[in-house]
Steps between C-alpha positions, in 0.01 A plus 500: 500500500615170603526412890652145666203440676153549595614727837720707331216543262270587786745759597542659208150507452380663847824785417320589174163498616623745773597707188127480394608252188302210418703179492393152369717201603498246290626127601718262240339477186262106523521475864240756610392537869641196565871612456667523800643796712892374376355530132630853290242713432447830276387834540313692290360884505283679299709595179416890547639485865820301391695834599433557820582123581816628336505752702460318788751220475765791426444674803552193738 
């Protein structure tokens, strides 16, 4: 899952740990830790809980 920016990614990512789902976020591909907040990121879950992110994102 795509996301604008690095809060929305934060967001995202504290709603799905509250789900007990691991979450990596992952910054624009080259720039690393240096990319800035405005930067896109992307992010990923474990491929056998890919369903009940699913399952999450339908529900709100």
């Amino acid at each position: 899952m795509s996301v604008p920016n690095a809060y929305v990614a934060a967001t995202w990512s504290e709603l799905f740990a509250a789900e007990a789902l691991a979450v990596r976020v992952i910054p624009t591909i080259g720039v690393g830790e240096t990319a800035p907040v405005s930067e896109p990121r992307t992010l990923y879950v474990p491929t056998g809980k890919a369903h009940v992110a699913r399952e999450i994102l339908r529900k709100i």
